[in-house]
OpenMM code with the backbone's topology and positions (N, CA, C; nanometers):
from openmm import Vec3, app, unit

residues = "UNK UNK UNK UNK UNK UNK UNK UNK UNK UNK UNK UNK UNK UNK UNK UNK UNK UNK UNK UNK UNK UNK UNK UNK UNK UNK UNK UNK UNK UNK UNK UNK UNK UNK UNK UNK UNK UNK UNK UNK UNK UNK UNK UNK UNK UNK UNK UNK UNK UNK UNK UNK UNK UNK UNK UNK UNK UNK UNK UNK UNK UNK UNK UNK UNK UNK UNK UNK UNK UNK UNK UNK UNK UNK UNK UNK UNK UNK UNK UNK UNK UNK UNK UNK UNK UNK UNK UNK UNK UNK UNK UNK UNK UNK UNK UNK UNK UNK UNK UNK UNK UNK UNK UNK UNK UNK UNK UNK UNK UNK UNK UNK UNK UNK UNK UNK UNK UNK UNK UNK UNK UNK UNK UNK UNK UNK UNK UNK UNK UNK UNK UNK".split()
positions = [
    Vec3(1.4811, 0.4826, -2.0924),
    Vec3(1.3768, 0.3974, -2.0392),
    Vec3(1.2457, 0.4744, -2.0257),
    Vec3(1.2672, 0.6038, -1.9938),
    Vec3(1.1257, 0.7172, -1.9822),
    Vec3(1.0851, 0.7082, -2.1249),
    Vec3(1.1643, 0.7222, -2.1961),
    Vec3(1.0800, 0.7511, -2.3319),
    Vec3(1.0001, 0.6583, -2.3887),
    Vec3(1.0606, 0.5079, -2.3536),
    Vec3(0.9926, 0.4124, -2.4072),
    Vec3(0.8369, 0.4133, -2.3487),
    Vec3(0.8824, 0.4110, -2.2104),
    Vec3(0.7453, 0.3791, -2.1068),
    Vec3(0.6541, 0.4902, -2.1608),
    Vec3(0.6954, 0.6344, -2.1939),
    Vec3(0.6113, 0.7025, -2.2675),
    Vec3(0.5235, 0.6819, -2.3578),
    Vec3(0.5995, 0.6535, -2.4621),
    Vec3(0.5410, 0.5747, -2.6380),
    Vec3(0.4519, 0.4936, -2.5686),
    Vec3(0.4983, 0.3869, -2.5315),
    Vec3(0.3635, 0.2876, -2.4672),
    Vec3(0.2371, 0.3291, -2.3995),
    Vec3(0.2858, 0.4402, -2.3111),
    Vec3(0.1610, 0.4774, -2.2307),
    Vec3(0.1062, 0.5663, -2.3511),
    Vec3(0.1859, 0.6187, -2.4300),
    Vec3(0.0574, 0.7043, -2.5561),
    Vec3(-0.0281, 0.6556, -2.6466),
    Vec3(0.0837, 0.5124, -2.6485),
    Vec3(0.0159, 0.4257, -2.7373),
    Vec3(-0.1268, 0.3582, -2.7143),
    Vec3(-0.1279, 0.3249, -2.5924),
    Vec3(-0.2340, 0.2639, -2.5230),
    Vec3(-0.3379, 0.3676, -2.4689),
    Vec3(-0.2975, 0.4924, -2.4438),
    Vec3(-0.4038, 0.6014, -2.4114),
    Vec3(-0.5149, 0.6261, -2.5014),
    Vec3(-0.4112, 0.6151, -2.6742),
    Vec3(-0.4723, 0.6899, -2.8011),
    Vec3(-0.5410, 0.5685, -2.8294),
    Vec3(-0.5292, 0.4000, -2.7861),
    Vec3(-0.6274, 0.2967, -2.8237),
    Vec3(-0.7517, 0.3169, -2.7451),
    Vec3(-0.7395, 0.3698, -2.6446),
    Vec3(-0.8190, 0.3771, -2.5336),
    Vec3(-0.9558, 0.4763, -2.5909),
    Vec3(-0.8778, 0.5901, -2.6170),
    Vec3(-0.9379, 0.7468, -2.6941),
    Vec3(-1.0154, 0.6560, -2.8000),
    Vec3(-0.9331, 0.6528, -2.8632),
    Vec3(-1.0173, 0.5910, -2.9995),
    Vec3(-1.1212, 0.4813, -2.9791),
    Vec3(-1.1337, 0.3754, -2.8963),
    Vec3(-1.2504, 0.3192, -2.8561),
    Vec3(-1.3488, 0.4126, -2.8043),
    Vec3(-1.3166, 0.4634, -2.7852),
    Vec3(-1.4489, 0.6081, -2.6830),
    Vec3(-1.5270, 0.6387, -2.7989),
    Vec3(-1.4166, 0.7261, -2.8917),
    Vec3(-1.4723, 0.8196, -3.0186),
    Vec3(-1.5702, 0.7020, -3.0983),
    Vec3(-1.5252, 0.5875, -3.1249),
    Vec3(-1.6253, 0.4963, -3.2092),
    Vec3(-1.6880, 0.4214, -3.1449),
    Vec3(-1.6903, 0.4416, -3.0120),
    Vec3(-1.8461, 0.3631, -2.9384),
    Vec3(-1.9393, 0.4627, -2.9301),
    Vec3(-1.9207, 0.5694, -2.8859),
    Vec3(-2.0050, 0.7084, -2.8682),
    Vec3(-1.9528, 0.8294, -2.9484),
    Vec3(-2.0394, 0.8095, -3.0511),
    Vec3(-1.9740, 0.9610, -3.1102),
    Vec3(-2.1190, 1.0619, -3.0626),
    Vec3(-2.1859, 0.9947, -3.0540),
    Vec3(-2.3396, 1.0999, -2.9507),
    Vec3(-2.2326, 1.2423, -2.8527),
    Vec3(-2.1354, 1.1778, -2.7955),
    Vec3(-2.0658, 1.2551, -2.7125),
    Vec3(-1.9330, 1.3275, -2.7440),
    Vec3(-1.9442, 1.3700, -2.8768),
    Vec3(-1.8446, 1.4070, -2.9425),
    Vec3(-1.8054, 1.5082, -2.9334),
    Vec3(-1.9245, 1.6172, -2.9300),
    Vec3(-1.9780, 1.7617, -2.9115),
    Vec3(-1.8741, 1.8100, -2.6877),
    Vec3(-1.9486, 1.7503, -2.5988),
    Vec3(-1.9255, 1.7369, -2.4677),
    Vec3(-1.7819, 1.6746, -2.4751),
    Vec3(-1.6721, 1.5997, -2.5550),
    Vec3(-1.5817, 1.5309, -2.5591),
    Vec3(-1.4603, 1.6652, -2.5928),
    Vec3(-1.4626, 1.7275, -2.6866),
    Vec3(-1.4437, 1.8318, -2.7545),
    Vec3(-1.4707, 1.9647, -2.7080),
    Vec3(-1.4974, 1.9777, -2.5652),
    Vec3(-1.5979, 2.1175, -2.5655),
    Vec3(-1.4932, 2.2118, -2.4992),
    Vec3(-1.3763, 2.1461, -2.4091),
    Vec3(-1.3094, 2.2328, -2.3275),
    Vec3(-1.1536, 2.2502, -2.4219),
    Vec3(-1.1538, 2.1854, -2.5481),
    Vec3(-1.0685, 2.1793, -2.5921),
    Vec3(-1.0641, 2.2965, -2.6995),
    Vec3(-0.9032, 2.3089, -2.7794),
    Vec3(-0.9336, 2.3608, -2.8895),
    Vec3(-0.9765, 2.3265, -3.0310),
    Vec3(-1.0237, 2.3813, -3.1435),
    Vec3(-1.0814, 2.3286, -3.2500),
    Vec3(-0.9862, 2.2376, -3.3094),
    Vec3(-0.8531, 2.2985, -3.2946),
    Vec3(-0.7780, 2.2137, -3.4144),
    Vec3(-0.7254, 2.0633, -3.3212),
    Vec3(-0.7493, 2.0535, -3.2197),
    Vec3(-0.7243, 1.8964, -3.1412),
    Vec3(-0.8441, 1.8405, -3.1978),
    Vec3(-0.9432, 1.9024, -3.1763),
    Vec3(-1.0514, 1.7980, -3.2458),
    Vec3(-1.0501, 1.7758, -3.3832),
    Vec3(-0.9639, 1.8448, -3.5075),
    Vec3(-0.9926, 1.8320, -3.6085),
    Vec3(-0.8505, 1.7202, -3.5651),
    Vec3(-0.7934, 1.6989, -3.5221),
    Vec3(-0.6437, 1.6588, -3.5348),
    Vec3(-0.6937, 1.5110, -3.4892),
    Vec3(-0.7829, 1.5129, -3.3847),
    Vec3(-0.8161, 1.4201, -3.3418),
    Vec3(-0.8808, 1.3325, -3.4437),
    Vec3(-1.0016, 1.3787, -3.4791),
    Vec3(-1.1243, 1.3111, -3.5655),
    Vec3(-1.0628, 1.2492, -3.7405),
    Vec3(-0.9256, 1.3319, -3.7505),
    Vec3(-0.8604, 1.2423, -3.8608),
    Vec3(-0.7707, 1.1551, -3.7741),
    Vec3(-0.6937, 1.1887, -3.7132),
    Vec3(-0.6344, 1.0796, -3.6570),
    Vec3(-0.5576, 1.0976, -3.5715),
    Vec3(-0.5937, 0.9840, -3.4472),
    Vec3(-0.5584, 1.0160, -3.3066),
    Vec3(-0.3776, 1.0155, -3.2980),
    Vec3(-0.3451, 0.9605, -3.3708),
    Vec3(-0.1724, 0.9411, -3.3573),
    Vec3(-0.1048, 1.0866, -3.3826),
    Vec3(-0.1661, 1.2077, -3.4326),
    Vec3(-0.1413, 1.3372, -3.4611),
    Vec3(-0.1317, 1.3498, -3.2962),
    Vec3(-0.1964, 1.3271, -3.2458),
    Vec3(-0.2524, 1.4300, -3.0680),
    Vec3(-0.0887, 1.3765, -2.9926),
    Vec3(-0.0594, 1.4806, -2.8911),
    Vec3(0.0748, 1.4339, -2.8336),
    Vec3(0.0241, 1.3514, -2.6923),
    Vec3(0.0971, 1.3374, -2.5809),
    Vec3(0.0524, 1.2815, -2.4828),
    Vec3(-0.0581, 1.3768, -2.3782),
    Vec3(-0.0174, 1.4611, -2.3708),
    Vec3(-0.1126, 1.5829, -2.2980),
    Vec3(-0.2377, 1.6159, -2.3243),
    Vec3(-0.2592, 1.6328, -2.4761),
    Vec3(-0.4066, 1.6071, -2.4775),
    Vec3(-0.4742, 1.4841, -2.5232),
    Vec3(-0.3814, 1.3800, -2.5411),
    Vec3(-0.4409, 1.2197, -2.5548),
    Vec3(-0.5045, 1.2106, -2.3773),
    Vec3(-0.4164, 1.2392, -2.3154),
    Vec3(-0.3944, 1.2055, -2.1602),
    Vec3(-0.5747, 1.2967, -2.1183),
    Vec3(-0.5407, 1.4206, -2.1622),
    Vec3(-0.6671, 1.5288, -2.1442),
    Vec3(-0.8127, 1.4769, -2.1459),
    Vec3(-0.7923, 1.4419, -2.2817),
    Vec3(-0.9251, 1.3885, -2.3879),
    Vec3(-0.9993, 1.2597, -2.2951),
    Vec3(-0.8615, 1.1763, -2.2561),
    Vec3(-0.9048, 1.0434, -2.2003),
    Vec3(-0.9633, 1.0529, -2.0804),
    Vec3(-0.9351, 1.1482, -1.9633),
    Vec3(-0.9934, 1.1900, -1.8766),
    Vec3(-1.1422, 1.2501, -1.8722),
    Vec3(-1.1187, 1.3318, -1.9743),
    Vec3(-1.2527, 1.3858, -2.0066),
    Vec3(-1.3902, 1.2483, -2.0710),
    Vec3(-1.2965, 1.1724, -2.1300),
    Vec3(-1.3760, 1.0819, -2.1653),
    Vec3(-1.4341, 0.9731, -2.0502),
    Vec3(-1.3200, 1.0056, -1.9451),
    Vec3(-1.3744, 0.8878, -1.8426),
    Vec3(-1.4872, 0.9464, -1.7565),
    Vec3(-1.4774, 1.1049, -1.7561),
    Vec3(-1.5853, 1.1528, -1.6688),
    Vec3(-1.6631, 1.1482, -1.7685),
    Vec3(-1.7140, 1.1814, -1.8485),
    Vec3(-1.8891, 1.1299, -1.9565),
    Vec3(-1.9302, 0.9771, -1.9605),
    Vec3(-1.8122, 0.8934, -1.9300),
    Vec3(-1.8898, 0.7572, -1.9312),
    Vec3(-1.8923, 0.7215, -1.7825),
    Vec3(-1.8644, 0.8404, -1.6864),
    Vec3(-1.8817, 0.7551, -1.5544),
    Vec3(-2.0282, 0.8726, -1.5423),
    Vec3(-2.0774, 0.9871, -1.5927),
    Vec3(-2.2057, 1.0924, -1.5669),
    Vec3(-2.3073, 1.0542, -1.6839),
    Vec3(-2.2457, 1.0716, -1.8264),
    Vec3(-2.3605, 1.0502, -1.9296),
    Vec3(-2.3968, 0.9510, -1.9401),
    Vec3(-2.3209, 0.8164, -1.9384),
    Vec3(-2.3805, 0.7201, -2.0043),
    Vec3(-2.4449, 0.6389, -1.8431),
    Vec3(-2.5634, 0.6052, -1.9052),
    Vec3(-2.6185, 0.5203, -1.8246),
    Vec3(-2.6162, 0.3778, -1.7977),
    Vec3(-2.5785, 0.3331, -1.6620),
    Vec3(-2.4983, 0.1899, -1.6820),
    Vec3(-2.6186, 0.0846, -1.6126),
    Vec3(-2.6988, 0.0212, -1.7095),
    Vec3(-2.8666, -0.0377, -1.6837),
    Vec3(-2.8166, -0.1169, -1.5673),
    Vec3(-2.7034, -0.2314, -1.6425),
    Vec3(-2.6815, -0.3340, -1.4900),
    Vec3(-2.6465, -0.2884, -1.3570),
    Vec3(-2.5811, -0.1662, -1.3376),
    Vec3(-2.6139, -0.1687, -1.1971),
    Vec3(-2.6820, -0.0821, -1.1592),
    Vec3(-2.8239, -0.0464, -1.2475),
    Vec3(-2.9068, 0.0414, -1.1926),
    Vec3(-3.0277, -0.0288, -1.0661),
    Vec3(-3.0946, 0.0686, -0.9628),
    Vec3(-3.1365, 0.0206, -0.8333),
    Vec3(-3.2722, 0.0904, -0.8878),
    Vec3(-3.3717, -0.0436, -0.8962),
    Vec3(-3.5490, 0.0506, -0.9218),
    Vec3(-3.5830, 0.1566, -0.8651),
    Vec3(-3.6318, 0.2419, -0.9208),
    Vec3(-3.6238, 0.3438, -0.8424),
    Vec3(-3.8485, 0.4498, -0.8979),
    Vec3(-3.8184, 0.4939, -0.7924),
    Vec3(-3.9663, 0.5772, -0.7878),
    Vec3(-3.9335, 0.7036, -0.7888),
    Vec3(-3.9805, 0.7800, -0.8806),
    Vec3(-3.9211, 0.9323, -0.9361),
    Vec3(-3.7589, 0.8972, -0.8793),
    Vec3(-3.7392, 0.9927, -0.7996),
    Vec3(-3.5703, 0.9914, -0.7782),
    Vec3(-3.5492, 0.8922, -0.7056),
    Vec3(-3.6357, 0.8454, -0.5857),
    Vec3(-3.5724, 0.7326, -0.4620),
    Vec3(-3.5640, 0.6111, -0.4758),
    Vec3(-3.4682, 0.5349, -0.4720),
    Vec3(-3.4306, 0.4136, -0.4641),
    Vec3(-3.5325, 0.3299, -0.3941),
    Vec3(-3.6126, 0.2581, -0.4628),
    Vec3(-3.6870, 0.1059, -0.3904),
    Vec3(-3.6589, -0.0130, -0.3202),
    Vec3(-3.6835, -0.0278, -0.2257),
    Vec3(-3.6052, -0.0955, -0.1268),
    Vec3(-3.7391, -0.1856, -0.0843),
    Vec3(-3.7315, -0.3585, -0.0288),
    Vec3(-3.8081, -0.3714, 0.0514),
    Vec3(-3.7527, -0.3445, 0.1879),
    Vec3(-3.8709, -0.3865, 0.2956),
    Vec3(-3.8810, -0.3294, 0.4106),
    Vec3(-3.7272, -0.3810, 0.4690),
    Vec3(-3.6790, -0.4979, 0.4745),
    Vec3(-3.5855, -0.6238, 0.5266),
    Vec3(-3.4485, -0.4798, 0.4138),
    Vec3(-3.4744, -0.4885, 0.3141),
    Vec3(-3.3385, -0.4136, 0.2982),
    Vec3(-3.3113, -0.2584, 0.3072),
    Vec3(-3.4553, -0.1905, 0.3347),
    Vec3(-3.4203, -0.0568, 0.3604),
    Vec3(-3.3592, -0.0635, 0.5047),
    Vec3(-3.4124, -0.1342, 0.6312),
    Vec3(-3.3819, -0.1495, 0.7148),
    Vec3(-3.2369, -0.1572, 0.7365),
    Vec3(-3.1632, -0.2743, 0.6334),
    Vec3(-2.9954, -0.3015, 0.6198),
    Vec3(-2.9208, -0.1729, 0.5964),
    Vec3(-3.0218, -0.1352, 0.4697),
    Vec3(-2.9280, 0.0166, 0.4204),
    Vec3(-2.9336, 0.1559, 0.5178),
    Vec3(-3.0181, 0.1496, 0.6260),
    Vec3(-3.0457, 0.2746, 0.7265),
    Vec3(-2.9171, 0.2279, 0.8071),
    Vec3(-2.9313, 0.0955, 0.8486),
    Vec3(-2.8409, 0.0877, 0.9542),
    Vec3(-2.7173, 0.1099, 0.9229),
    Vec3(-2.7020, 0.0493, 0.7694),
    Vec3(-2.5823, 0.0790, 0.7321),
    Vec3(-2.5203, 0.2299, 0.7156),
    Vec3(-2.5781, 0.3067, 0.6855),
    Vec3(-2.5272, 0.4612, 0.7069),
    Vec3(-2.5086, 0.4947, 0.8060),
    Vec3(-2.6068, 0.4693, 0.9649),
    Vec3(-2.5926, 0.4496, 1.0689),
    Vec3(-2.4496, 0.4758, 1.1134),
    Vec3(-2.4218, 0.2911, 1.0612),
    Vec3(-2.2692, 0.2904, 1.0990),
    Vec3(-2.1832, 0.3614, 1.0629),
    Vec3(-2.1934, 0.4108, 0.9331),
    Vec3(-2.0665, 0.4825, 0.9066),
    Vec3(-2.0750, 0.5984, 0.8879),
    Vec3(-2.1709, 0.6454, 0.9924),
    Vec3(-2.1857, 0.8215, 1.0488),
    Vec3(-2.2158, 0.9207, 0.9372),
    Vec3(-2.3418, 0.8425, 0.8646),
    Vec3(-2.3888, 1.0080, 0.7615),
    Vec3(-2.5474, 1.0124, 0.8651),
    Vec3(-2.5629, 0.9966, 0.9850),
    Vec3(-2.6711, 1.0403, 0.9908),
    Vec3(-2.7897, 0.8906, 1.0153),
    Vec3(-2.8985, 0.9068, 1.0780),
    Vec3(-3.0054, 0.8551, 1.1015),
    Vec3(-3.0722, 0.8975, 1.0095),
    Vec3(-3.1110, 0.7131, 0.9521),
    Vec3(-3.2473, 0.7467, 0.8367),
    Vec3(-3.3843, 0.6452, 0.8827),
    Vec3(-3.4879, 0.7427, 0.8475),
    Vec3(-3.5553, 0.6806, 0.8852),
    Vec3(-3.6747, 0.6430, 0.7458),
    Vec3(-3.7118, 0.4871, 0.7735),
    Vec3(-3.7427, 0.4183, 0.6320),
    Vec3(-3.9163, 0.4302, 0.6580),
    Vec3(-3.9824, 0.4495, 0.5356),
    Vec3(-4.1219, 0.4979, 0.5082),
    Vec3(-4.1788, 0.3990, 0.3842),
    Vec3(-4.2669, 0.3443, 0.4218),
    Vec3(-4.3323, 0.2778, 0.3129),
    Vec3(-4.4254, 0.3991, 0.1935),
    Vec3(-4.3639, 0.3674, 0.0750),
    Vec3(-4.4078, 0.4602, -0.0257),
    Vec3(-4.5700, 0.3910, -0.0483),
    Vec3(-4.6923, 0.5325, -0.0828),
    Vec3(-4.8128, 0.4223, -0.1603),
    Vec3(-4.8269, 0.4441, -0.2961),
    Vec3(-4.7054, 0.4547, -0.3315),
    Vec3(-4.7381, 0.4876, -0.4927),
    Vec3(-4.6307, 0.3892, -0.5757),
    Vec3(-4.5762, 0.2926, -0.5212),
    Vec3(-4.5061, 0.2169, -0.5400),
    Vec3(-4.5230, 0.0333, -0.4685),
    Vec3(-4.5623, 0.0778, -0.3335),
    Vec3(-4.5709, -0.0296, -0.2617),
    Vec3(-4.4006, -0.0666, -0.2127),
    Vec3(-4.3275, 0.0262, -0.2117),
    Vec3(-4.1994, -0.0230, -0.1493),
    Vec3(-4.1845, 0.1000, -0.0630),
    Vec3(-4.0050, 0.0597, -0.0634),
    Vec3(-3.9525, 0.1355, 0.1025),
    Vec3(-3.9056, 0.2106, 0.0516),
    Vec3(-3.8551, 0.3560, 0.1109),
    Vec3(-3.7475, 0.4654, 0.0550),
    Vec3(-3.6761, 0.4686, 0.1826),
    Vec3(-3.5894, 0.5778, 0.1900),
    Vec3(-3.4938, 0.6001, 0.3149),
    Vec3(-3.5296, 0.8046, 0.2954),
    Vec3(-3.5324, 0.8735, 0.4086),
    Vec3(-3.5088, 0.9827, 0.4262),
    Vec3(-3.4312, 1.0122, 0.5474),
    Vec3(-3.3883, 1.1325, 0.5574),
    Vec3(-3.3511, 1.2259, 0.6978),
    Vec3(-3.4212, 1.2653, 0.7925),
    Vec3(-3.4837, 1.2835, 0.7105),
    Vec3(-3.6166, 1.3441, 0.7543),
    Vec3(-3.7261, 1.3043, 0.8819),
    Vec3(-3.7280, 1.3784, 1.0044),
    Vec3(-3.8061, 1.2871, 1.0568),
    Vec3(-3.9333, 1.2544, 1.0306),
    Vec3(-4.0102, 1.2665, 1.0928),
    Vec3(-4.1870, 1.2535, 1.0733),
    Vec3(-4.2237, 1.3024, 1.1252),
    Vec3(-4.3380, 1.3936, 1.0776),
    Vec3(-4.3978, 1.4951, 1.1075),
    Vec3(-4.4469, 1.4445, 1.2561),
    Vec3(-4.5279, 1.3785, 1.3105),
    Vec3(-4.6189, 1.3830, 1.4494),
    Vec3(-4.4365, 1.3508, 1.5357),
    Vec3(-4.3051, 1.2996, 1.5095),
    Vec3(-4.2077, 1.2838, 1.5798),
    Vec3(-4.1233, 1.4187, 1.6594),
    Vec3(-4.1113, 1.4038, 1.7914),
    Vec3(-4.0767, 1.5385, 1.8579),
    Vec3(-3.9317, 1.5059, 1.8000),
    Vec3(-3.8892, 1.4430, 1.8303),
    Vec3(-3.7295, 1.3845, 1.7784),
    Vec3(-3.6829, 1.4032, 1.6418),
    Vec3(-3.5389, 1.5040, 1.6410),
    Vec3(-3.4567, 1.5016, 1.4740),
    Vec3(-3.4170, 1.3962, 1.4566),
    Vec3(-3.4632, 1.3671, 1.3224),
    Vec3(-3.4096, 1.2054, 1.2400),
    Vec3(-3.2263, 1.2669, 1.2275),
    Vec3(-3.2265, 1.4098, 1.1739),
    Vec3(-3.0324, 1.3705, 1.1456),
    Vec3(-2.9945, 1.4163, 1.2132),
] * unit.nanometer
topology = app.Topology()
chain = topology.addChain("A")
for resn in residues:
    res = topology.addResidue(resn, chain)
    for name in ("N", "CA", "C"):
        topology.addAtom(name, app.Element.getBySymbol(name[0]), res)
């Protein structure tokens, strides 16, 4: 019964792999980098050569580049150089909300180079009081 459930899970790993390799081959180089040469040559002719360990390897590695490299537009948050744009009504939600779940007091600043809200730690300068 292990062996079967095996085959299947390799089977479906190496479909998995192989969608990666032909949606992004940009990341082929970073996909390949911790590995050895001949998995990637073994690979790039054909994934059914690779055993479960480095199908299993590869696929991991592949899930961390599409959860760091690739950039995912729909759930990106506008943003001004690095900080997230917020109006006033939702920076307010998102301070309190950290609030609650104990990373600290933020305190929200209207940006003028944007016309929106950011969040910092930081207190304010004329404030005798630590924001974290």
């Amino acid at each position: 019964m292990d062996a079967l459930k095996g085959k299947q899970q390799l089977a479906a790993n190496q479909k998995r792999l192989q969608a990666f390799i032909q949606e992004r081959p940009d990341l082929l180089d970073e996909l390949f980098c911790f590995t050895d040469p001949e998995v990637r040559q073994k690979a790039l002719v054909s994934i059914k050569h690779l055993d479960l360990r480095a199908v299993t390897l590869l696929l991991d590695r592949a899930t961390y580049l599409s959860k760091t490299r690739i950039v995912h537009v729909a759930n990106e948050m506008p943003r001004c150089g690095t900080k997230v744009i917020y109006d006033e009504r939702g920076a307010h939600r998102k301070a309190d909300r950290i609030w609650t779940t104990g990373r600290g007091r933020m305190r929200v600043y209207a940006c003028p180079h944007c016309q929106g809200f950011h969040l910092t730690h930081k207190a304010h300068k004329d404030d005798d009081q630590q924001a974290a």
